[in-house]
C-alpha positions as a printed Julia matrix, in Angstrom:
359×3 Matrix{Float64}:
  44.16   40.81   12.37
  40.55   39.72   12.84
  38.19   41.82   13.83
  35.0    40.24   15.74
  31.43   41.5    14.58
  29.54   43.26   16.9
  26.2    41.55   18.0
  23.41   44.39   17.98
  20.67   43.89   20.4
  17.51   44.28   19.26
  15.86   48.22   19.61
  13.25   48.2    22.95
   9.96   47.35   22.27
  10.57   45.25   18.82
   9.41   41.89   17.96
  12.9    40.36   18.9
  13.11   42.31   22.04
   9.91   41.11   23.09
  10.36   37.72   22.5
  13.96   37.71   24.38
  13.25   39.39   26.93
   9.23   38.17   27.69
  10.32   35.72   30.69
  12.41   38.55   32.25
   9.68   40.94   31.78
   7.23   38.23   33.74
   9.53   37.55   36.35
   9.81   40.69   36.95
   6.19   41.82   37.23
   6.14   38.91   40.11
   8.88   40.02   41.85
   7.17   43.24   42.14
   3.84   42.03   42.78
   5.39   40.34   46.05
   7.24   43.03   47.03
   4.56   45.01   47.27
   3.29   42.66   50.22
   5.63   43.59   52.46
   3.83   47.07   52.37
   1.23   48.03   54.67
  -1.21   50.01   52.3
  -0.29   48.49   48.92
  -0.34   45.17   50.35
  -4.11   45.43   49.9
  -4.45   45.27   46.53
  -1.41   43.42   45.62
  -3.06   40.46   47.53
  -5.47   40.21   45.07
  -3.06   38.79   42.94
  -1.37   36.25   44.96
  -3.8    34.37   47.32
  -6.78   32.95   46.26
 -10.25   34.93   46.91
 -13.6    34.39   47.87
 -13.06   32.64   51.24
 -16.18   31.39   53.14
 -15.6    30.07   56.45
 -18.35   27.64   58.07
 -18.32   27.13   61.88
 -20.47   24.42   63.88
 -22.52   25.23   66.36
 -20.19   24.92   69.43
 -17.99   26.7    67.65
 -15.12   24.02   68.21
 -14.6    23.07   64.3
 -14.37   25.59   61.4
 -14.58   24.5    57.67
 -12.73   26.64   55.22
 -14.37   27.12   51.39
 -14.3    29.19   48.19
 -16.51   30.18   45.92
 -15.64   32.46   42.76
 -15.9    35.84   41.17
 -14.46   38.45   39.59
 -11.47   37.99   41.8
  -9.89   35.73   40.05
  -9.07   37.34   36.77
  -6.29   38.64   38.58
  -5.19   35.86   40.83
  -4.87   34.17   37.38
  -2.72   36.84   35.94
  -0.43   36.38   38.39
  -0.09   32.38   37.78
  -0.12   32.79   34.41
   2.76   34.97   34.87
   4.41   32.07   36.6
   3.63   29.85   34.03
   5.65   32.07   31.42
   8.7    31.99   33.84
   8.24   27.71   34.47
   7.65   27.36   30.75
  11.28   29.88   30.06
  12.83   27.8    32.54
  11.86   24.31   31.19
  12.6    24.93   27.68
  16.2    26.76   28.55
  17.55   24.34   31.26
  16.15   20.69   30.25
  14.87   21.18   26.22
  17.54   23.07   24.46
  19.7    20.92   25.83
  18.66   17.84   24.79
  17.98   19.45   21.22
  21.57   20.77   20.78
  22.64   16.53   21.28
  20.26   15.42   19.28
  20.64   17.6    16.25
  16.41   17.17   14.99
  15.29   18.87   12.05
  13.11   21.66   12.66
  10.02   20.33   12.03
  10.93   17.23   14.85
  12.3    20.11   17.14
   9.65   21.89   16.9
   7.55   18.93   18.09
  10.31   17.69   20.68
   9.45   21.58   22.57
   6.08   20.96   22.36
   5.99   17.74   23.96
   8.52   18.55   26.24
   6.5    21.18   28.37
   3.04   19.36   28.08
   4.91   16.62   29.13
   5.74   18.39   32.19
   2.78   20.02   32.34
   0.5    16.52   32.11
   2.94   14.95   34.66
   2.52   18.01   37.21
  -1.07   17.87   36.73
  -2.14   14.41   36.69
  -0.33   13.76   40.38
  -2.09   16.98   41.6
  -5.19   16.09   40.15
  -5.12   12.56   41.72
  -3.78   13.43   45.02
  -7.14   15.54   45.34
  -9.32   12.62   44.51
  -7.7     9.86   46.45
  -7.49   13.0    49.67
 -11.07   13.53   48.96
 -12.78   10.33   47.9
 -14.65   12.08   45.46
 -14.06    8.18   43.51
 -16.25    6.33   46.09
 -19.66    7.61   45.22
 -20.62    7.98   41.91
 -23.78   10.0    42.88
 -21.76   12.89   44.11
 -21.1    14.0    40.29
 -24.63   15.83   40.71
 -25.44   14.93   44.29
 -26.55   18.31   46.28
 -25.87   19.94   43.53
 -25.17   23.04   43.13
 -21.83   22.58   45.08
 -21.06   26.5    44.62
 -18.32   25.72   47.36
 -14.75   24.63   46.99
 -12.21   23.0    49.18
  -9.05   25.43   49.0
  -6.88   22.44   46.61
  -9.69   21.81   43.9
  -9.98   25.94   43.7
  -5.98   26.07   43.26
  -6.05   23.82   40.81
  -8.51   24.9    38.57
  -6.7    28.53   39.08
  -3.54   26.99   38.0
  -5.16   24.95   35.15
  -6.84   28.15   33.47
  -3.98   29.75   34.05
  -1.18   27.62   31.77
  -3.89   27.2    29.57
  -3.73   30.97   28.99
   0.0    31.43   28.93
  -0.32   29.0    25.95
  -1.68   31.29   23.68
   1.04   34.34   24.37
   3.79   31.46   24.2
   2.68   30.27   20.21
   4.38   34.12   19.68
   7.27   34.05   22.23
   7.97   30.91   21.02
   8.02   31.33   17.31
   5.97   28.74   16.37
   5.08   27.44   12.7
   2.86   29.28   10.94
   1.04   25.47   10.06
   1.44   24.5    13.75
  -0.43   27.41   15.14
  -3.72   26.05   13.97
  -3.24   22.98   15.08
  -1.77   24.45   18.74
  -4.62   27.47   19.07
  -7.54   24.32   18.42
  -6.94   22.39   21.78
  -5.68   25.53   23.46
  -8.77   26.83   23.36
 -10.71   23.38   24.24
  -9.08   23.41   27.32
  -9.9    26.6    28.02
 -13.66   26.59   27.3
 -13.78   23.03   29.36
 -11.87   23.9    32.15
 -13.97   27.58   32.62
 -17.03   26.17   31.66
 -16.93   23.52   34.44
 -15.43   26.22   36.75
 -17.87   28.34   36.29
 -21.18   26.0    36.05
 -20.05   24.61   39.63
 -18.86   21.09   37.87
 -15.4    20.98   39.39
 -15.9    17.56   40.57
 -16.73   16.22   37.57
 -14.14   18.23   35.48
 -11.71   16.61   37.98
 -12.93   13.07   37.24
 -12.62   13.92   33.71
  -9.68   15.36   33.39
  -7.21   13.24   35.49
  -7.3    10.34   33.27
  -7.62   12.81   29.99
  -4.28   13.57   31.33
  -2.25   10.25   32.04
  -3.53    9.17   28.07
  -1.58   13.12   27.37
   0.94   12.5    29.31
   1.75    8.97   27.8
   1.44   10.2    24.04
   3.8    12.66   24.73
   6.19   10.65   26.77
   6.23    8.06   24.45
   6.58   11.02   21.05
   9.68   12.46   23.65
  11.32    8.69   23.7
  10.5     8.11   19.81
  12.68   11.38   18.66
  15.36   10.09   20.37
  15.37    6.86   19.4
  12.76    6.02   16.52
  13.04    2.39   17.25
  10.93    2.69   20.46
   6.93    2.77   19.41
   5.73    1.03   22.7
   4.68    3.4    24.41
   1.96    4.59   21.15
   0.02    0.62   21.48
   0.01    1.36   25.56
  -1.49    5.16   24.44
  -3.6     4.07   21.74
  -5.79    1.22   24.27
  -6.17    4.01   26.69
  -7.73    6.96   24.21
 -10.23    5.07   22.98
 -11.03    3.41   26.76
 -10.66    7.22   27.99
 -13.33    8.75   25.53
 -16.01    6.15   26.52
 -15.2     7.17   30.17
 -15.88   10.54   29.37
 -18.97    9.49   27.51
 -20.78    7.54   29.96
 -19.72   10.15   32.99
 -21.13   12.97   30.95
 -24.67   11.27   29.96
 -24.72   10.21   33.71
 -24.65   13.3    34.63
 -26.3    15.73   32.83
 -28.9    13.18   31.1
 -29.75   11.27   33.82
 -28.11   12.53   37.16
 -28.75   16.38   37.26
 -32.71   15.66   35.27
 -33.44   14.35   38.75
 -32.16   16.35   41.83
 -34.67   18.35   43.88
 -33.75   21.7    43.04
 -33.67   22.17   39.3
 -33.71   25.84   38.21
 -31.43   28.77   37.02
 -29.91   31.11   39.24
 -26.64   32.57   39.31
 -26.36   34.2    42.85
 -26.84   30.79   43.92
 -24.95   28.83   41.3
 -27.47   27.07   40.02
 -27.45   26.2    36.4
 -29.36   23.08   36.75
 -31.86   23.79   33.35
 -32.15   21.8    30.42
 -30.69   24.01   28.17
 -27.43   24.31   29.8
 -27.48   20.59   30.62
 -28.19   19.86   26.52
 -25.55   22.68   25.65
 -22.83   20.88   27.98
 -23.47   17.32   26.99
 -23.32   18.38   23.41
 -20.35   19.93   24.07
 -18.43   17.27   25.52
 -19.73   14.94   23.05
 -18.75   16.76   20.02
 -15.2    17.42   21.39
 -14.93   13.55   22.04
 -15.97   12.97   18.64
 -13.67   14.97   17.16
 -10.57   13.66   19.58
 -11.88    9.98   18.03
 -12.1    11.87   14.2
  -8.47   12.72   14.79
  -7.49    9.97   16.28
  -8.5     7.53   13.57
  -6.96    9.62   11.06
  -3.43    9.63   12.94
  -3.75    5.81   13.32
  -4.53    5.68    9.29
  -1.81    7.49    8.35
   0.64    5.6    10.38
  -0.53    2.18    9.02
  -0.16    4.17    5.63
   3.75    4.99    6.33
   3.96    1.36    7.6
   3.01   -0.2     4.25
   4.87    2.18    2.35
   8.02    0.68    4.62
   7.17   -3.06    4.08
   6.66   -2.57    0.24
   9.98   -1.96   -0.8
  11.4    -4.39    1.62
   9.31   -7.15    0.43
  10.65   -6.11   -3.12
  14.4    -6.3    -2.33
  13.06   -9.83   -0.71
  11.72  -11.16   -3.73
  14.56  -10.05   -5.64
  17.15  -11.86   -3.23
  14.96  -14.78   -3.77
  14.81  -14.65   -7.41
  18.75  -14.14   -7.78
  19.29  -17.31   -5.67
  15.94  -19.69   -8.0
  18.42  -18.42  -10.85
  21.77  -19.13   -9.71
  21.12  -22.95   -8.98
  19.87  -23.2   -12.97
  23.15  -21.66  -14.27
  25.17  -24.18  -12.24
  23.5   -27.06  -13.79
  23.37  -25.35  -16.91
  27.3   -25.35  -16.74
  27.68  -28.18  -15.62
  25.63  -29.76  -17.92
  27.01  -28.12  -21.11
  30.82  -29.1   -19.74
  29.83  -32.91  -19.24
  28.42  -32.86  -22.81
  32.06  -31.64  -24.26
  33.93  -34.33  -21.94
């Protein structure tokens, strides 16, 4: 008789319990968090969390039209709490329902499966995003007039979208860094993982906060179709390693996508915001228009572009590197074949030869 071994779950409160139970956990501070609508009293603080803040509403004069903006503050620490929240439960979701599935057919090592997860969500993620992101700029023609990147500027006034977004954006960003421990991720992928994390998060909050949502739009939609097609493309190569397509298609638009950023950025802050009417520096007014910050944010972006291109050159280098380690021992077993056959000719007419000379 067999007896089955009982499967302990983990004590409360340990690693493992965390980690297996940290979606639940999320889900279920949500739940709560909209429950808590539905009462009168609470409902006050709980919406905090869930709509966005800082609504300013503009009227015109006959009082026939009314404009609806936001601006920011300290509001939105929580309202992104919340959608990081979300984030956990999407990212849960995602990996349980699409990704493990796909890895229990594929059978990857687990190095390649821990790079199939990775590109699996920011696939999802970059997909998600880049639609969103250019749904707002086609819906707002913020594409037609290059000038408006630092046109009446400061724009300390958002449309309700472009404020959701960047919400949502600092948001995942965010839930990354919990997820490299829920996840269980390498110890030599975490470096890697917490470097562009972080990026994003600096980038993202710094043009958030320095009223340069339009141009961290701009930026960032085509930053993430070139994401979304190296990932796409790494997703498609684990499953079959014979398709490498989609890497040329990625590799034309990096390098066309950093000189974008380039020239947007030195429009901008070295020519473009030098010359509006109201430099200064105030932050009731959201004004950061001084040449420090301007020199501070252009070297920023530069230096990040540099090092995307540093990167970049080295991945390429090391993938002609594996490519000529390929081709040199098949051009060995080539010249081998070829050799064999130069010698088997010459020992036929060496027979033969030797045979006519005994006839």
């Amino acid at each position: 008789m067999r007896f089955r071994r009982k499967i302990r779950s983990p004590t409360v409160l340990s690693h493992e319990f965390v980690i297996q139970n940290h979606a639940d956990t999320a889900s279920g501070l949500v739940m709560g968090l909209l429950v808590v609508l539905v009462l009168e009293n609470p409902a006050k603080f709980a919406i905090i969390f869930v709509a966005v803040q800082y609504n300013v509403t503009y009227t015109t004069d006959d009082n026939s039209d009314q404009f609806h903006f936001y601006d920011y503050g300290p509001k939105d620490i929580a309202t992104i709490f919340f959608y990081m929240l979300i984030a956990i439960n999407l990212h849960a979701i995602i990996q349980e329902q699409i990704l493990d599935k796909i890895n229990r057919r594929l059978h990857l090592s687990k190095t390649k499966h821990s790079k199939f997860n990775e590109s699996g969500q920011l696939a999802f993620f970059y997909l998600f995003s880049f639609i969103w992101g250019a749904s707002i700029l086609n819906e707002e023609e913020f594409l037609m007039d290059p000038s408006s990147l630092w046109k009446d500027y400061p724009r300390s006034r958002m449309l309700f979208q472009v404020k959701f977004f960047y919400i949502c954006q600092i948001a995942y960003w965010l839930h990354a860094l919990p997820e490299l421990y829920f996840q269980r991720i390498r110890k030599e992928d975490i470096p890697r993982q917490l470097c562009y994390i972080c990026l994003y998060i600096a980038h993202i909050s710094g043009a958030y906060l320095l009223n340069l949502q339009h141009l961290g739009l701009i930026l960032m939609v085509p930053h993430y179709l070139v994401e979304l097609i190296f990932h796409a493309s790494r997703l498609f190569y684990f499953i079959d390693e014979n398709k490498q397509q989609g890497f040329t298609l990625w590799a034309l638009l990096f390098v066309m996508v950093r000189l974008l950023t380039l020239t947007l950025s030195v429009l901008t802050f070295g020519f473009g915001l030098a010359r509006v009417e109201n430099p200064g520096f105030s932050i009731a007014d959201g004004n950061f228009n001084v040449l420090p910050v301007r020199i501070g944010c252009l070297a920023a972006v530069c230096l990040t572009q540099a090092w995307m291109m540093w990167k970049f050159i080295n991945f390429q280098l090391k993938k002609w590197r594996e490519h000529v380690k390929n081709e040199i021992p098949k051009k060995k077993i080539a010249n081998t074949k070829n050799k064999r056959t130069k010698k088997e000719p010459n020992r036929a007419n060496f027979v033969n030869g030797s045979a006519k000379s005994e006839g």
